[in-house]
C-alpha positions in Angstrom: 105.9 111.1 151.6 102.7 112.4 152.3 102.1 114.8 155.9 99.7 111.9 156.8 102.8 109.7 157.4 105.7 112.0 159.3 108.5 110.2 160.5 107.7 109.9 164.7 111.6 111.5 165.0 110.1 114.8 163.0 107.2 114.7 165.6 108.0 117.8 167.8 110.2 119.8 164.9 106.9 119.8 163.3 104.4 120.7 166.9 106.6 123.0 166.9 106.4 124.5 163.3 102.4 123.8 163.8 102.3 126.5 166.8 104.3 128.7 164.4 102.1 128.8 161.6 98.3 127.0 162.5 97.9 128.5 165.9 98.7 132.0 165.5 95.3 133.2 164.6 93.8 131.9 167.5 97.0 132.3 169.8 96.5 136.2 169.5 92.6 136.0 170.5 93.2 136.6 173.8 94.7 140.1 172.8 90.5 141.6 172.0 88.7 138.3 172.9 87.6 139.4 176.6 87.8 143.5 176.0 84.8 143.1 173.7 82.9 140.6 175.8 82.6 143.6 178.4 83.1 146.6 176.5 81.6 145.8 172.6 78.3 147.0 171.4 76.5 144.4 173.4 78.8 144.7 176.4 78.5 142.1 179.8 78.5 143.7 183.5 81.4 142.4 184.8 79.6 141.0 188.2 81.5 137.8 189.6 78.8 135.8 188.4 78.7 137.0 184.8 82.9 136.6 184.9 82.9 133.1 185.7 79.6 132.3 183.6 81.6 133.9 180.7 85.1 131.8 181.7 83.0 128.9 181.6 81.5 129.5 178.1 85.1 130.2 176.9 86.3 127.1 178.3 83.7 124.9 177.5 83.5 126.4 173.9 87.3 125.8 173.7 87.1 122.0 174.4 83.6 120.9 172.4 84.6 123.3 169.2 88.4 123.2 169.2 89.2 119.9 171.0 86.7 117.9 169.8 85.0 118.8 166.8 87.8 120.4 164.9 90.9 118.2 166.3 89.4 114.6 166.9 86.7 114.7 164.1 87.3 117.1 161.2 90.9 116.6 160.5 89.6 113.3 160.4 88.7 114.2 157.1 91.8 113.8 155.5 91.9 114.3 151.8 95.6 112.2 150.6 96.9 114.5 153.9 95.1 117.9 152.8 92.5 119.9 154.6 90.7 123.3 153.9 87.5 123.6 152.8 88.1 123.4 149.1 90.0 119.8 150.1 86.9 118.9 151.8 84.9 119.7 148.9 86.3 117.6 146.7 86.3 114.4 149.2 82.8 115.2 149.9 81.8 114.9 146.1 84.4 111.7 145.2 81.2 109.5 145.9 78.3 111.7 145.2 77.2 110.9 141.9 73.5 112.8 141.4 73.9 116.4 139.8 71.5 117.5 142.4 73.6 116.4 145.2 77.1 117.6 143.6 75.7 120.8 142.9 74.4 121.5 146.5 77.7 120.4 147.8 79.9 122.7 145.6 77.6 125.5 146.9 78.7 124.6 150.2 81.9 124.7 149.1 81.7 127.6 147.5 80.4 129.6 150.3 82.5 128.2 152.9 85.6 129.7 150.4 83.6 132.6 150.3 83.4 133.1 154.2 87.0 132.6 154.5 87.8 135.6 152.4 86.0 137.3 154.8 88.6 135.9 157.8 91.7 136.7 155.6 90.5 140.3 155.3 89.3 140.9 159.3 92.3 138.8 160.4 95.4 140.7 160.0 93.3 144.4 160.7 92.2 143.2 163.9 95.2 141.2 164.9 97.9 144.2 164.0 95.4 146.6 165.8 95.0 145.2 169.0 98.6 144.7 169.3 99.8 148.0 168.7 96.4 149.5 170.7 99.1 148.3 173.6 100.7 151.7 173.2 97.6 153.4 174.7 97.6 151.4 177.8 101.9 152.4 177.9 101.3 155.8 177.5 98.4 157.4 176.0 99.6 160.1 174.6 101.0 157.5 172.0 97.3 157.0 170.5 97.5 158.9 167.6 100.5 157.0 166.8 98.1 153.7 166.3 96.7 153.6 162.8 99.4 154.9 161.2 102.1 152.5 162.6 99.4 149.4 162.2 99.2 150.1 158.6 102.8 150.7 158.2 103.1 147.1 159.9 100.4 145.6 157.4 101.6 147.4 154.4 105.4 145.8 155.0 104.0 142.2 156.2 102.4 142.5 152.5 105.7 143.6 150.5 107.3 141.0 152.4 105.1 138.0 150.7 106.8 137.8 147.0 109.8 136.6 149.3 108.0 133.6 150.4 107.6 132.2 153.7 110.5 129.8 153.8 113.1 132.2 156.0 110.8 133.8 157.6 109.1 130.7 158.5 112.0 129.4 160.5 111.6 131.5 163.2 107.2 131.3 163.7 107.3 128.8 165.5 110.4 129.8 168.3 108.6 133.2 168.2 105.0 131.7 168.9 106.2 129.4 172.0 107.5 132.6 173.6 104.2 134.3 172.6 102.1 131.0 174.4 104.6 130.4 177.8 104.2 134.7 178.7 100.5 134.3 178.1 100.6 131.0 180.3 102.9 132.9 183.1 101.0 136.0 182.8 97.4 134.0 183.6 99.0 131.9 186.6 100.5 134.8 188.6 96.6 136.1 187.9 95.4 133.1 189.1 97.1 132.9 192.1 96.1 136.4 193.6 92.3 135.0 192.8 92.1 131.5 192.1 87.9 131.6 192.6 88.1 131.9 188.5 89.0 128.0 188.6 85.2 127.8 189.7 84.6 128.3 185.9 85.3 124.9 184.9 82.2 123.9 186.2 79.8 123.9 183.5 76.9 125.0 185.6 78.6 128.4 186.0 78.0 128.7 182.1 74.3 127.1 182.6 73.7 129.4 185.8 74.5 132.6 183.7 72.2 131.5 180.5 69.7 131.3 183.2 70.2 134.2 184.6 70.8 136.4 181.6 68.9 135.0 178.8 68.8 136.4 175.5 71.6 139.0 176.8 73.2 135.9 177.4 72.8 134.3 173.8 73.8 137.9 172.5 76.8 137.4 174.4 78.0 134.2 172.5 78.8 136.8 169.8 81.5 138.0 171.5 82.6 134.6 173.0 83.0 132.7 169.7 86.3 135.4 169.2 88.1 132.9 171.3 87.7 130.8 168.6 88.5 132.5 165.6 91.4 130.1 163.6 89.7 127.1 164.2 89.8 126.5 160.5 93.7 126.9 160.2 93.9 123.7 162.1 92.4 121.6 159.4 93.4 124.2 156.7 97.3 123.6 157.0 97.3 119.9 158.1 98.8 119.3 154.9 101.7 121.3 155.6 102.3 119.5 159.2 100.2 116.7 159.9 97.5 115.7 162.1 99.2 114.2 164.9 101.4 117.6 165.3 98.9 119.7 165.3 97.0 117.5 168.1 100.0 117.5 170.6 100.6 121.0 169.7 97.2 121.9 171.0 97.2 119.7 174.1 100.6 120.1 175.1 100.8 124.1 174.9 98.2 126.1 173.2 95.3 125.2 175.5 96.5 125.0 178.7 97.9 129.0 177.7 94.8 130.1 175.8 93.3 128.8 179.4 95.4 130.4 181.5 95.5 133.7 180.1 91.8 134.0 180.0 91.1 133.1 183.5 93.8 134.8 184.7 92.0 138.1 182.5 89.2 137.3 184.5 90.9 136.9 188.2 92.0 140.7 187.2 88.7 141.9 186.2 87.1 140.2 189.2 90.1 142.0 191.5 89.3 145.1 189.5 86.5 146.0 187.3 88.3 149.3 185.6 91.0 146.7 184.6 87.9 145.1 181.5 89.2 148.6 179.8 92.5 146.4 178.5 92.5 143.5 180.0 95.2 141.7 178.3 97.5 144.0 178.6 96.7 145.2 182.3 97.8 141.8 183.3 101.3 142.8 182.3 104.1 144.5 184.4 104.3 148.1 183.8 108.4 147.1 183.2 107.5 145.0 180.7 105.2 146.9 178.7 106.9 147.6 175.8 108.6 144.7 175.3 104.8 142.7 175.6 103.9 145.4 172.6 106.9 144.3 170.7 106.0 140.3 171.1 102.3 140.8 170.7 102.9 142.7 167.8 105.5 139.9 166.0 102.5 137.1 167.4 99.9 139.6 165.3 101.9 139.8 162.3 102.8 135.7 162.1 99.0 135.3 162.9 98.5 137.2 159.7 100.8 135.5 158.0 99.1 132.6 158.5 96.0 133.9 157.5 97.4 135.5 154.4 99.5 131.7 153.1 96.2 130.2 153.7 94.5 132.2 151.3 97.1 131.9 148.4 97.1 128.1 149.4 93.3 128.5 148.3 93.0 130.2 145.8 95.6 128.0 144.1 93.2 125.3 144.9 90.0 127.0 143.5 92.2 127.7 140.4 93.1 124.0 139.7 89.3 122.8 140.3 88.1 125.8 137.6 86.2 127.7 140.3 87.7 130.7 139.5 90.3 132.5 136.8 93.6 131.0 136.6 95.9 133.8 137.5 99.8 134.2 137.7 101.0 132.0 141.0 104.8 132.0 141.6 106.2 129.1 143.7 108.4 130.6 146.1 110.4 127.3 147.0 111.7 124.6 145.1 111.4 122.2 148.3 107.9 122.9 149.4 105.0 122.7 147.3 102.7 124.5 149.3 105.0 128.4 149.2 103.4 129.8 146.6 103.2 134.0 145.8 99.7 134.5 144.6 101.0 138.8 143.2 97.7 139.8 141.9 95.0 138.2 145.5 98.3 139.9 147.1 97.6 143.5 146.1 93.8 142.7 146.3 94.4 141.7 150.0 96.2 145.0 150.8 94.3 147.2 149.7 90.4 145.9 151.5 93.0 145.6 154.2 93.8 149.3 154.3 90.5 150.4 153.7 88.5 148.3 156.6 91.7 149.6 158.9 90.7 152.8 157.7 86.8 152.5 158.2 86.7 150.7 161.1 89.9 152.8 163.3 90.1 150.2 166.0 89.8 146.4 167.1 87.0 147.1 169.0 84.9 148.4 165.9 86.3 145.3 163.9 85.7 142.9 166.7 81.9 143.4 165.6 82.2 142.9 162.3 84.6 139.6 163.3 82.5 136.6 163.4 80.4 136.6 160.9 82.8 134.4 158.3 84.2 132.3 161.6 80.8 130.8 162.5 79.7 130.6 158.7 82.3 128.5 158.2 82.1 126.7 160.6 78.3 125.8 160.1 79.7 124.4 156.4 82.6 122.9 157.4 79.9 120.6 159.8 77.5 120.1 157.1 80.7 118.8 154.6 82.1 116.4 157.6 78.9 114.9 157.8 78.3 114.1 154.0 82.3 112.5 154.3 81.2 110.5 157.2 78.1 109.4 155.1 80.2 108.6 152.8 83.8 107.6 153.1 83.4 106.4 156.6 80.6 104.7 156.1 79.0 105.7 159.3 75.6 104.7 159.6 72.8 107.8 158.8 71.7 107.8 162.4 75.2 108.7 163.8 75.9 110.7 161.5 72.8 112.4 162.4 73.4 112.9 166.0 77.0 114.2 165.2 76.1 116.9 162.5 73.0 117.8 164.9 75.0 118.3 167.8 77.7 120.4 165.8 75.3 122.3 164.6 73.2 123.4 167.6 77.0 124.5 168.6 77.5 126.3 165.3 74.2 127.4 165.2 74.2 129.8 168.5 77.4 131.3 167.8 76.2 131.9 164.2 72.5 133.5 164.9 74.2 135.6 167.7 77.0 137.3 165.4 73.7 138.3 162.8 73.0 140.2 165.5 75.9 142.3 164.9 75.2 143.0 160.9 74.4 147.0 161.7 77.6 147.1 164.1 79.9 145.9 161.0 78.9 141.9 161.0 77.5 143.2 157.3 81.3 143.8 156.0 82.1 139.9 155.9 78.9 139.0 154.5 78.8 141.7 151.6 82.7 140.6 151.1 81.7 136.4 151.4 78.4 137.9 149.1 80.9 139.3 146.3 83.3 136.8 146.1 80.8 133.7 145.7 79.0 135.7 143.3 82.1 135.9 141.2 82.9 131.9 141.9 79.6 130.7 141.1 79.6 133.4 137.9 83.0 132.2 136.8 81.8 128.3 137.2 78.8 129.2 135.3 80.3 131.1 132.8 82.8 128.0 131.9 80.0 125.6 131.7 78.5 127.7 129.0 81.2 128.0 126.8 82.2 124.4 127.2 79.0 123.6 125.8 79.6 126.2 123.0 83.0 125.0 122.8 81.2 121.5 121.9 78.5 122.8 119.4 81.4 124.2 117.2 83.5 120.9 117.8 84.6 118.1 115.3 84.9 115.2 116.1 88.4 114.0 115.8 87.8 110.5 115.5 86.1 111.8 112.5 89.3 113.8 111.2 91.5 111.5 111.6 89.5 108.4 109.7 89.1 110.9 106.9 92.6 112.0 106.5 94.1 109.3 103.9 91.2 109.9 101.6 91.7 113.8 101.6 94.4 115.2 98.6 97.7 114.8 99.0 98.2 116.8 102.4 101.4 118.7 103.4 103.0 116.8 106.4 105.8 119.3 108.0 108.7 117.9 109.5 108.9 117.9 114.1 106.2 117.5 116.6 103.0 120.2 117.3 101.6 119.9 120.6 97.5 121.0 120.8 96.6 122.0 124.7 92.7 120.7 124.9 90.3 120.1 127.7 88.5 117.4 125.5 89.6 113.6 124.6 86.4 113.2 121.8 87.0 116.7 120.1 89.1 118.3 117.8 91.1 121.4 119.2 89.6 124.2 118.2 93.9 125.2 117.5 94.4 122.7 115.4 90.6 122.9 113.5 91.5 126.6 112.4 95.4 125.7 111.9 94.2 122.7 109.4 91.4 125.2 107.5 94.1 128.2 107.4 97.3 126.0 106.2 96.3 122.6 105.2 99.2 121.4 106.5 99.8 118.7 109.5 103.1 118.3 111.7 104.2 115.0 110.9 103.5 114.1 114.9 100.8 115.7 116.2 100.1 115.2 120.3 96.7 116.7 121.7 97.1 117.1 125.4 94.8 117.6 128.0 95.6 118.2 131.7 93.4 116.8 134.3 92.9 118.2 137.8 92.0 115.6 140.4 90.5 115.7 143.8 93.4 114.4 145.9 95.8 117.3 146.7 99.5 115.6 145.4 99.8 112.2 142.2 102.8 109.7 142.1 104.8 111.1 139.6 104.2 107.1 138.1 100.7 108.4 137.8 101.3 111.3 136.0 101.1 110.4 132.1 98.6 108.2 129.8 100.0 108.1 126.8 97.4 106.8 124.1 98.7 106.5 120.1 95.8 106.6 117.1 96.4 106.5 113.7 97.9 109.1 111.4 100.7 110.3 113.9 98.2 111.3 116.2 98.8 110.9 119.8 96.4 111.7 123.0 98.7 112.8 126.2 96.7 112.7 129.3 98.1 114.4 132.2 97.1 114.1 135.8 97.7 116.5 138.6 97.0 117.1 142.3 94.9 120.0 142.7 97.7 120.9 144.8 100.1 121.1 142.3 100.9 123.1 139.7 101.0 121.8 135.9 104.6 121.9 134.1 104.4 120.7 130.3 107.6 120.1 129.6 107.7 118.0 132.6 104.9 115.9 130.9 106.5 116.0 127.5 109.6 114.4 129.3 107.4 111.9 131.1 106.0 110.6 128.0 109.7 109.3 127.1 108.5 106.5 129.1 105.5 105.9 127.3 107.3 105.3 123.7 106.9 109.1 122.8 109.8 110.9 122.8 109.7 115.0 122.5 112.7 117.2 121.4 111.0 120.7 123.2 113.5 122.2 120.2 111.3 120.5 117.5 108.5 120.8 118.8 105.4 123.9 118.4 102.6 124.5 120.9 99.5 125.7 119.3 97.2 127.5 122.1 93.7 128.2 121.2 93.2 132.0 122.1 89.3 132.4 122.2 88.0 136.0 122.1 84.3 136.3 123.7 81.8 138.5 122.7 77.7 139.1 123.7 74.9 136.8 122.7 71.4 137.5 121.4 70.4 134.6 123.4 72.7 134.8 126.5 72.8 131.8 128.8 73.9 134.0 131.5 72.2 137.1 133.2 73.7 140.5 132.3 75.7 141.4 135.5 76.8 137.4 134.8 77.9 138.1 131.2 79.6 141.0 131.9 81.4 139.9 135.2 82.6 136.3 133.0 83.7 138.4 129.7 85.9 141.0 132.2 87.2 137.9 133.9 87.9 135.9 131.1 90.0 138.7 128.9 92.3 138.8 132.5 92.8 135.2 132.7 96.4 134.6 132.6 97.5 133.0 128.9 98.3 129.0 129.3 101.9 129.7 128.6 102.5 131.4 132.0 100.3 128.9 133.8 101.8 125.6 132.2 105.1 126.7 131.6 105.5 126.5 128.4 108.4 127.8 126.6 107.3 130.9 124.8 109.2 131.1 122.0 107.7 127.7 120.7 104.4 128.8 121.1 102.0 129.5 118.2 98.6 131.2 119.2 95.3 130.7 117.6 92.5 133.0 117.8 88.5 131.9 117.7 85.8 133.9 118.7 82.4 132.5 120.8 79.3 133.8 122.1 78.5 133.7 125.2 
């Protein structure tokens, strides 16, 4: 059963789950959202006009981007129950068939991915930080206590992810309804002592103060779009809870508390102007301080875990579609498909992690370097939507027109106000997005180039086995070999060398290529093509859900069904090991060549990745230019 279909009965389980795990980046927003609208580099005066104007952009940013765009039309774009950008990639290309088309929409792709590594870096920093900057407002003697204890926090919600998020994961979502009723209570009882902030629902407020404010005003919209930051969990991790949870989820209790606590900041700024120092936590009881520290910090470090699941969830998807290395991924539960331990993006993480905590000291400093990735993606994730309603929903071009237009005049204002803040730190996600595309797009490169190496040196098997009865009397071994290839028309370059070294042939030889679709999960009755030729030859095509993680022996079993039965303990697995070395007449560039070769010798070996049994295997080695 896909997520598309939950059971109705499962329906608030999973809302609840949803505001555990999909809401808790933006849940913590309020936490830094208004501080740097009237503190940050580009700071607002908080007159009762500009308070309301800037209630009213918050709000009315909140419903268009958030209610509408994100929750009625992107998740919309459902690929077999998955979202994400990578997802929404691969739905966009299903029917776009002109190379100049595909490769303008894996760009898109690719930099959207890029963007978002940007987010997972700037997320748990600035999350973690502006909880535990509570203790300054407790007692500020505590502020040298800050950094240290925030990366003490971050360095432990890191060791904790080889564990998986299963046990932990039980108790997000309990945790995260607390978090979302004391922001809603803490907002009302603000309300009431100044309930003139409900005149921000008007949307002239937000007209009146562009008009009155005007490019200070755009400049502002910088600091606004924080409020929004997480609006790509929503569609990244509908595959993990569904659409329709996630929807009541939002209505029912995020919103009306994100809402609440805002306005209810801004009744206390409007009561008193000192309070825009911390407003969030100036709203709170000086009883309850601590105890607010200690829930905003667990809210901060969920959000982050979010934030950190989403990024293993796509990497393991950029892995499957060949975007970039295959590396070690450990499935951390045997129930849930989507737990997965990514160890060596883990350690990556951690440590840009501790060195932007490091460089940029508080979550007012990271607050302008926040934004950046958020709108970027957000630009992409339009452009994509409106290709799949070209497409798939076979809207007609003017309305898709009008919607991608008016999405991106949206997108566009929050994104050409956060370049403004490239010298005050906006540069960090870019240079990161910058670094990690150029290694995506190097990696993709670099594979296309040796495929077509790959192919120059091929031969053709159709070839081989015609001419094997005519060849001398030829060794035939007793059991089965098994050949991993990416090609159905070539001979394995394994098997190729095997034959010249040994002249000798298993007397069952099965050549079998795994294939990576663009829908997230297959029917396990969809799994294996099972194709025989002559001379003991068989072709084994397996078919996997770029969600999913290939298991050979699981195919070998499969094939049982197909009339080809495989005892693992008779059987050898030949792996092609390829060694690359420097052209004359490189295809690539020279920072290209040298970034694929140092990528390609980590590349984890195919017997980790596929799970082969490694004392069957029997390794190859070729050498190529590249």
């Amino acid at each position: 059963m896909t997520s598309e279909h939950q059971p109705h009965g499962k329906l608030i389980p999973l809302a609840i789950g949803a505001i555990g795990v999909v809401y808790g980046d933006i849940g913590t927003s309020p936490l830094y959202t208004m501080k740097e609208i009237f503190n940050g580099p580009h700071a607002v005066q908080p007159t009762p006009d500009n308070i309301l104007g800037i209630l009213s952009l918050i709000f009315w940013a909140l419903i268009f981007v958030i209610s509408i765009k994100y929750v009625s039309f992107v998740m919309s774009a459902s690929n077999r129950g998955e979202g994400g950008i990578m997802a929404l990639m691969a739905l966009a290309l299903r029917r776009r068939h002109r190379p100049s088309q595909r490769n303008w929409i894996i760009i898109l792709g690719l930099l959207g991915t890029s963007l978002f590594s940007g987010e997972s870096v700037i997320t748990p920093a600035i999350s973690v930080l502006s909880a535990v900057e509570g203790l300054e407002v407790a007692a500020p003697s505590l502020e040298r206590y800050v950094l240290p204890l925030s990366l003490a926090i971050l360095i432990g919600l890191f060791m904790i992810q080889r564990h998986g998020t299963g046990v932990i994961g039980l108790a997000f979502g309990p945790i995260m309804c607390l978090w979302f009723l004391t922001l809603a209570v803490l907002g009302w009882h603000s309300i009431e002592q100044n309930p003139v902030v409900l005149e921000a629902l008007n949307p002239v407020r937000g007209i009146k103060y562009f008009l009155a404010n005007g490019g200070h005003a755009f400049v502002a919209l910088g600091a606004v779009v924080l409020a929004l930051t997480g609006a790509e969990a929503l569609y990244a991790d509908m595959g993990h809870f569904g659409k329709r949870p996630i929807q009541v989820a939002w209505f029912a209790l995020v919103f009306p508390s994100l809402l609440l606590n805002y306005f209810g900041q801004g009744a206390l700024i409007l009561r008193d102007h000192a309070a825009i120092e911390n407003p969030f936590y100036l709203l709170v009881p000086s009883t309850a301080m601590y105890p607010m520290i200690a829930l905003a910090t667990a809210a901060t470090v969920i959000a982050s875990q979010a934030v950190i699941s989403g990024a293993f969830s796509i990497a393991s998807q950029a892995m499957r579609m060949d975007y970039i290395p295959r590396i070690l991924t450990v499935h951390t539960s045997s129930a849930a498909k989507g737990q997965i331990f990514v160890p060596a993006l883990n350690r990556t993480l951690l440590l840009i992690v501790i060195a932007t905590v490091l460089s940029f000291k508080t979550s007012g400093n990271l607050a302008a370097a926040y934004g950046i990735a958020v709108t970027g993606t957000m630009v992409v994730t339009t452009l994509l939507v409106g290709i799949v309603a070209l497409d798939s929903w076979k809207w007609p071009a003017y309305g898709a027109g009008a919607m991608v237009a008016l999405f991106l005049i949206v997108d566009g204002s929050f994104f050409g106000a956060n370049l403004l803040k490239i010298p005050q730190g906006g540069w960090f996600p870019a240079v990161l997005g910058t670094l990690v595309f150029f290694v995506m797009s190097t990696w993709r490169r670099g594979r296309e180039v040796l495929f077509h190496r790959l192919q120059k040196a091929a031969v053709s098997l159709t070839g081989f086995i015609a001419e094997l009865p005519d060849n001398p009397p030829l060794a035939r071994v007793p059991g089965t070999a098994v050949f991993m290839t990416a090609r159905h028309i070539s001979m394995p370059h394994a098997l190729q060398q095997n034959f010249q070294h040994n002249q000798v042939l298993h007397d069952r030889v099965v050549l079998l290529t795994v294939i990576t679709e663009d829908t997230p999960y297959l029917a396990e009755g969809d799994r294996v093509e099972v194709d025989r030729l002559d001379q003991g030859f068989y072709r084994v095509t397996a078919k996997y859900g770029f969600m999913e993680t290939p298991n050979v022996p699981e195919i070998l079993s499969l094939c049982h069904s197909h009339g080809l039965d495989v005892e693992l303990r008779q059987t050898s697995f030949f792996i092609g090991r390829e060694t690359l070395i420097p052209s004359d007449r490189p295809d690539l560039n020279p920072w290209q060549e040298r970034l694929f070769l140092a990528m390609f010798r980590n590349t984890s070996s195919p017997i980790q990745l596929f799970d082969i049994p490694p004392e069957r295997v029997v390794e190859v080695g070729a050498q190529f230019e590249v």
